[in-house]
C-alpha positions as CSV (number, residue, x, y, z in Angstrom):
1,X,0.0,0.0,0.0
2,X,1.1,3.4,-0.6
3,X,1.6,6.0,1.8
4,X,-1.0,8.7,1.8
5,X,-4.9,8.8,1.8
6,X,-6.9,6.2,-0.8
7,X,-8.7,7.3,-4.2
8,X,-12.1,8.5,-4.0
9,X,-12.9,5.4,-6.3
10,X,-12.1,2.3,-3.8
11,X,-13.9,4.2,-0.8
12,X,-17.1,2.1,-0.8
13,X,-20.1,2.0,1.3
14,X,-20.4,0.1,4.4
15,X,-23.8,-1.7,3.2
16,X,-24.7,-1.3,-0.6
17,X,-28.4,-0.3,-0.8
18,X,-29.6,0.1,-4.1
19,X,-32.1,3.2,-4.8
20,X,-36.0,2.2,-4.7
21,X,-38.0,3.4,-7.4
22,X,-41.7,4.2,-6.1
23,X,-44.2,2.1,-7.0
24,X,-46.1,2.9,-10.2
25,X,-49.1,4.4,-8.9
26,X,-52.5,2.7,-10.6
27,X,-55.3,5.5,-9.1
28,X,-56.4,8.3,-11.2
29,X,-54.2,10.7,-12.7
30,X,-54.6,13.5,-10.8
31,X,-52.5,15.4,-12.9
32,X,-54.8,15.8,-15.8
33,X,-57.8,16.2,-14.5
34,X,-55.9,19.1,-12.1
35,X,-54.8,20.8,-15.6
36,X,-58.6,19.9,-17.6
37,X,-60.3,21.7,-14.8
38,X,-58.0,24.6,-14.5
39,X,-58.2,24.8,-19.0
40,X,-62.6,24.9,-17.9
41,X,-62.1,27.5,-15.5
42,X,-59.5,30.2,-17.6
43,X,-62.5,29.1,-20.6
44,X,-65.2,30.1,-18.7
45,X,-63.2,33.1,-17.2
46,X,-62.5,34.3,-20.9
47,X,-66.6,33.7,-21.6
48,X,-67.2,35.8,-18.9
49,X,-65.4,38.7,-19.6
50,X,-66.3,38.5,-22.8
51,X,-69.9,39.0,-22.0
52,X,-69.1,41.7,-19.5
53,X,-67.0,43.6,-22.3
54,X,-70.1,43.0,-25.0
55,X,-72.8,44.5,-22.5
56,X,-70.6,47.3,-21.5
57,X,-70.0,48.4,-25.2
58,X,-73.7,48.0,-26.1
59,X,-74.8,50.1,-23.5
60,X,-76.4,47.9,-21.2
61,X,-79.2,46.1,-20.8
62,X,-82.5,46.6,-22.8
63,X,-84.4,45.7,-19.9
64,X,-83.6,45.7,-16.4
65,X,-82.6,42.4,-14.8
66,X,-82.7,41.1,-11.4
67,X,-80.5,43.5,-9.8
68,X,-82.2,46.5,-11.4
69,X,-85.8,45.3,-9.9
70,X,-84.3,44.8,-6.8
71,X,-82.5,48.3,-6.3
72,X,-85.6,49.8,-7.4
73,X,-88.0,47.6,-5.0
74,X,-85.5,48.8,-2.4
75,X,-85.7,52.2,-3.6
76,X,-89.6,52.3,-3.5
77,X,-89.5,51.2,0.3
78,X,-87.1,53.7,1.6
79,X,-88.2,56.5,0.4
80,X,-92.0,56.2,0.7
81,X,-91.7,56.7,4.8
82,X,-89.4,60.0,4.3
83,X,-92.1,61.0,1.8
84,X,-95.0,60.8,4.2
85,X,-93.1,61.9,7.7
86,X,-91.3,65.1,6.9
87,X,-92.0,66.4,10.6
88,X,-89.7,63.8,12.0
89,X,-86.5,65.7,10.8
90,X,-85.1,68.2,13.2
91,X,-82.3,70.1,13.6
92,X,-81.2,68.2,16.7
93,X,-78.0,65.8,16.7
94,X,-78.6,62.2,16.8
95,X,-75.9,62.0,19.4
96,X,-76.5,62.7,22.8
97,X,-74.7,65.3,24.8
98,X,-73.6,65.4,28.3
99,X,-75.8,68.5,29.3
């Protein structure tokens, strides 16, 4: 033997152990189905705005929908009591004071 440290090449290991490839895996392939839902999604995404982008250049909506009956339903009730009670409104704060 010479004098002096060995070569990297005959240092071996103790106990061989030989790498173990995972098993293959037989369920669903999760990977697809991940990237099919997330091409659905950025589809109907793009539909959307595209629809939003249509009815803002046209103007809006011939006919109001559901939001537009509702506000105005909402609208109707609020202002029918203000309508009817104007001697409820008085100059004094709503806050109370420590007089």
């Amino acid at each position: 033997m010479p004098a002096g440290p060995r070569p990297i090449h005959s240092i071996k290991p103790l106990v061989p152990h030989k790498p173990k490839a995972p098993p293959p895996d037989a369920g669903l392939p999760w990977g697809w189905i991940g990237a099919a839902i997330g091409v659905l999604v950025l589809a109907l995404g793009g539909a959307g705005a595209f629809v939003v982008v249509r009815r803002h250049k046209a103007g809006g909506a011939a006919a109001p929908g559901l939001f537009g009956k509702l506000k105005a339903r909402f609208a109707a009730r609020t202002r029918t009591p203000q309508a009817e009670a104007p001697e409820r409104r008085t100059t004094e704060p709503a806050e109370p004071t420590l007089e």
